[in-house]
C-alpha positions as CSV (number, residue, x, y, z in Angstrom):
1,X,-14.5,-29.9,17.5
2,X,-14.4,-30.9,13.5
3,X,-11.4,-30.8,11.8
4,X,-12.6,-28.2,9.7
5,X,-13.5,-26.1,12.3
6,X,-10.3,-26.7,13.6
7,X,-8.6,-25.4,10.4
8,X,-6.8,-21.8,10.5
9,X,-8.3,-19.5,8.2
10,X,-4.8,-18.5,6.1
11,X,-4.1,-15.2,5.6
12,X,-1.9,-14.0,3.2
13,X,-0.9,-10.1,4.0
14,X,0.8,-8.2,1.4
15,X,2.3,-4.5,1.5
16,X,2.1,-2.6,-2.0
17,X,5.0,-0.3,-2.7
18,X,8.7,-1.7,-2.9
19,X,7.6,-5.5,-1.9
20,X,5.0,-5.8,-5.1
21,X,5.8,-3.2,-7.1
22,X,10.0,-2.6,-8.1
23,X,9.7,1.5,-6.9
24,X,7.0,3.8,-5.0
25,X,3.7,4.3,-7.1
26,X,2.2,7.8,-5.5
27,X,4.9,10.3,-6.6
28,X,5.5,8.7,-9.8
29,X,1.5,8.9,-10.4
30,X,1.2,12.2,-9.5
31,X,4.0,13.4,-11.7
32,X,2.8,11.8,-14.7
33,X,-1.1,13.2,-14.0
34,X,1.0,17.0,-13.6
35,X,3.2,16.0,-16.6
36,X,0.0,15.0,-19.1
37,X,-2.8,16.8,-17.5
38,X,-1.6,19.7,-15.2
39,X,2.0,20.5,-16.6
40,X,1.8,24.3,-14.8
41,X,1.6,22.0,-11.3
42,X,5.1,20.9,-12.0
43,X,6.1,24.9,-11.6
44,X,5.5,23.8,-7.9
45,X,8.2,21.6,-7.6
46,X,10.3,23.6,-5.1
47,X,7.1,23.7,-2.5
48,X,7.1,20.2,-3.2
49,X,10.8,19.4,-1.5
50,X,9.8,22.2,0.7
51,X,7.1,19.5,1.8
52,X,9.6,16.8,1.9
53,X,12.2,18.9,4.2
54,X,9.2,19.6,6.4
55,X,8.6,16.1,6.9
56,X,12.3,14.8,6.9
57,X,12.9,17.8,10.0
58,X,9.5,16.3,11.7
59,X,7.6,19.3,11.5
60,X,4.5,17.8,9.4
61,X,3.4,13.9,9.1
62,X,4.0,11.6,6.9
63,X,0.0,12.1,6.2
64,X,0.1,15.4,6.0
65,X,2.9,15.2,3.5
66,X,0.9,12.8,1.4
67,X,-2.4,15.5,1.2
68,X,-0.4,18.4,0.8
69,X,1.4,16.4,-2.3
70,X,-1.8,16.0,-3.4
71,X,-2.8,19.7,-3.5
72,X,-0.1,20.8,-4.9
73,X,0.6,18.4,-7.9
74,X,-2.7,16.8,-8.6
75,X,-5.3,19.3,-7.7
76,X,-9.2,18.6,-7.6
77,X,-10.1,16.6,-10.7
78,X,-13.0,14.4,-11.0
79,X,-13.1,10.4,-11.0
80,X,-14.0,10.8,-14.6
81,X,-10.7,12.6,-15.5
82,X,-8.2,10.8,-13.1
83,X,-9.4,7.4,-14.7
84,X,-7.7,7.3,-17.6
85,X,-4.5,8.7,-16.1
86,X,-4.7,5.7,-13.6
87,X,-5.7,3.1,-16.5
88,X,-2.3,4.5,-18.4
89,X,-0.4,4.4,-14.8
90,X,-1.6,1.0,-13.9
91,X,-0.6,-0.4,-17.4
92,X,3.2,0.9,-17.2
93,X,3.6,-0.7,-14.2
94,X,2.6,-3.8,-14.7
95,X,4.9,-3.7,-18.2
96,X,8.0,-3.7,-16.1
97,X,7.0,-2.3,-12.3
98,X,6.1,-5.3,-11.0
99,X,8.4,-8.3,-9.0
100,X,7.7,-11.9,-11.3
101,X,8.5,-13.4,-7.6
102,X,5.1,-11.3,-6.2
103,X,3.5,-12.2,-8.6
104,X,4.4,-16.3,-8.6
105,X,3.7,-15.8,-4.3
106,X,0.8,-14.3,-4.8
107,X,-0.2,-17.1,-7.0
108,X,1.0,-19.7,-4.8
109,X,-1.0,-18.1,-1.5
110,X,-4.3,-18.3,-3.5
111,X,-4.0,-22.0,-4.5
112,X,-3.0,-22.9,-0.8
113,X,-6.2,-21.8,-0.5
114,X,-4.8,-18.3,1.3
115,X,-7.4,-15.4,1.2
116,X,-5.0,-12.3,0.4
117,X,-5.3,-9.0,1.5
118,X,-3.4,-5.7,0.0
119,X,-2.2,-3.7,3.1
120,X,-0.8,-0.4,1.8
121,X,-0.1,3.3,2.7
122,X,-0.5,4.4,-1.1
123,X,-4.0,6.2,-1.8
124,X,-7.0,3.7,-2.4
125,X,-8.1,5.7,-5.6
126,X,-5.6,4.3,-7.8
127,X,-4.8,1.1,-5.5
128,X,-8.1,-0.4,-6.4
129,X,-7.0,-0.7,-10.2
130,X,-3.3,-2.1,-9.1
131,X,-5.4,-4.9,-6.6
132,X,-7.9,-5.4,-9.4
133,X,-4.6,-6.6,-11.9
134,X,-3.4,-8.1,-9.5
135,X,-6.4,-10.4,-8.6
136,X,-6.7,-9.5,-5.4
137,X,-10.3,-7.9,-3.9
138,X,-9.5,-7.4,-0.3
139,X,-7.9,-4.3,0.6
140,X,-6.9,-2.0,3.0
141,X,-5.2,1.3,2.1
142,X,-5.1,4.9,3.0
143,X,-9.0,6.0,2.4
144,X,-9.4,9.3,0.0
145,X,-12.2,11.9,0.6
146,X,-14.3,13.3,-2.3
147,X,-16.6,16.3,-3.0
148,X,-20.5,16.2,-3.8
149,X,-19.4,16.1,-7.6
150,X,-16.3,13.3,-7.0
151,X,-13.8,15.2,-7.2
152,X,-10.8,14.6,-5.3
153,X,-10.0,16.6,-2.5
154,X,-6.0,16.9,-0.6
155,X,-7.2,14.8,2.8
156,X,-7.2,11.7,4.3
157,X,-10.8,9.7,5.1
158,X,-9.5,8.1,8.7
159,X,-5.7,7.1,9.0
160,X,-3.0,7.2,6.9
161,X,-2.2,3.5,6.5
162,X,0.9,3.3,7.5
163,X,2.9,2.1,10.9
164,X,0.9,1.7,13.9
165,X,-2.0,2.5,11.7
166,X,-1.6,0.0,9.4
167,X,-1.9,-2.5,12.2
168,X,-5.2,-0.8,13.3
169,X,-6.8,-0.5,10.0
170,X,-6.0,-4.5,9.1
171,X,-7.3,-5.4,12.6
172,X,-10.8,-3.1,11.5
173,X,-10.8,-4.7,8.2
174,X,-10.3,-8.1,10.1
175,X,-13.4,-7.5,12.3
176,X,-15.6,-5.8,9.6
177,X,-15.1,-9.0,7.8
178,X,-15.9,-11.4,11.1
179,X,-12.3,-12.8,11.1
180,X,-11.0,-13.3,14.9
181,X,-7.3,-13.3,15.3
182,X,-7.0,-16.7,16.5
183,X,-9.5,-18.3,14.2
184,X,-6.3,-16.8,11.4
185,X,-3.4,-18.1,10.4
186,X,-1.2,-14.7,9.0
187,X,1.6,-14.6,6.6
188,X,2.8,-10.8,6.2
189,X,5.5,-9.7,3.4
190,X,6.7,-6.2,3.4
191,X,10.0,-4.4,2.7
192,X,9.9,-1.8,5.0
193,X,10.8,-1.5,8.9
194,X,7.6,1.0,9.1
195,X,5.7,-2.0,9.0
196,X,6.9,-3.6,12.3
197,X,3.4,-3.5,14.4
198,X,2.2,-6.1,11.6
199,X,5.2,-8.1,11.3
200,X,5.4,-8.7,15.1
201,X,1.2,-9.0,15.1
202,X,1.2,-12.1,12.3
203,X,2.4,-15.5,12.6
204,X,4.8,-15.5,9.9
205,X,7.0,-12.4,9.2
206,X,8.3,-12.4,5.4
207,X,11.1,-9.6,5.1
208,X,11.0,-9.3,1.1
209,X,13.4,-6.8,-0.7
210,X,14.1,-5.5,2.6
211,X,15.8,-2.4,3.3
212,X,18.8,-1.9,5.5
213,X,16.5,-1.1,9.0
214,X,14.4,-4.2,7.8
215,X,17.1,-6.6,6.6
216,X,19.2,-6.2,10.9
217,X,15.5,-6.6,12.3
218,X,14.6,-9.9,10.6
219,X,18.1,-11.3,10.9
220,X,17.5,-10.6,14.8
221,X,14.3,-11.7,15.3
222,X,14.6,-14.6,12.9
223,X,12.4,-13.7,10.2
224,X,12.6,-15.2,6.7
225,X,14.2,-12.9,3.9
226,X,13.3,-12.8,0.3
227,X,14.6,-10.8,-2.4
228,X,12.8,-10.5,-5.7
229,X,14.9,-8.4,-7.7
């Protein structure tokens, strides 16, 4: 076999929230569409915790949190009048939301010749504009559903990428692309212990910004630790 057929094909695997970005982007986006756009939505603030106890007590899933979020503070609007609410989002972010040390990795996967992939629970609908700043064109993230007319609607197409399911949907992305796991060479960076399947599933396990659950599991297992802040 050629060397270049012997060459690993380098993955670079990147959650979103907390590991690129300094805080969470969906609740934050869909308080500032309510706040702008929809301020009467913010009059449902106390179904909203509601919501969040449900999901705290384990009564309703994480996804089912995340539509029922949607409904309540974002409604139905179109593509057409989200966009501008997402360009606005997208460009505070990157003004301060965003770790310098993602940013420099990111840069330094790419000229090692890395193809990187976004890998990220948050909604696809405004994720897209995030990746497309970012410079990155592969992603998977949780799927949104819309009408006949595009408008949005509180539901999930598929999984909600997160845990166990984030695993799944890079391993669908991986074979919708023609990528077999050992033809790959996979670098994954998150900061949260939810992302476990993928960290023990790639070759190197990056623990960045981790959180408490995160920061005991890579000292265990060995896993490198960075911290952007």
């Amino acid at each position: 076999m050629s060397d270049t057929l012997a060459t690993p094909i380098r993955l670079a695997i990147y959650d979103m929230d907390r590991t690129i970005t300094r805080y969470p982007t969906y609740t934050p986006f869909m308080l500032a569409w309510a706040a702008r756009h929809r301020p009467w939505r913010l009059l449902t603030a106390p179904l909203v915790v509601a919501c969040l106890l449900a999901y705290v007590g384990k009564w309703i899933s994480r996804g089912r949190l995340k539509t029922l979020m949607l409904a309540l503070l974002v409604g139905r609007p179109s593509a057409t009048q989200l966009q501008p609410a997402i360009d606005r989002f997208v460009d505070r972010l990157f003004a301060g939301g965003i770790y310098a040390g993602a940013l420099a990795q990111i840069a330094t996967d790419k000229a090692a010749g890395a193809r990187v992939i976004l890998a990220t629970a948050s909604y696809d609908f405004y994720v897209d504009d995030i990746a497309a700043r970012l410079g990155v064109s592969e992603i998977v993230a949780t799927r949104s559903v819309w009408d006949a007319g595009q408008h949005i609607l509180p539901a999930i197409d598929g999984e909600n990428c997160y845990g166990p399911a984030k695993l799944a949907m890079v391993l669908d992305y991986l074979a919708a692309e023609g990528l077999a796991r050992n033809a790959c060479h996979v670098t994954f960076y998150s900061d949260h212990h939810s992302d476990q399947p993928v960290f023990d599933w790639a070759d190197v396990a990056v623990a960045t910004n981790p959180n408490r659950k995160l920061r005991a599991l890579a000292l265990a297992r060995g896993w490198q630790i960075i911290d952007w802040d």
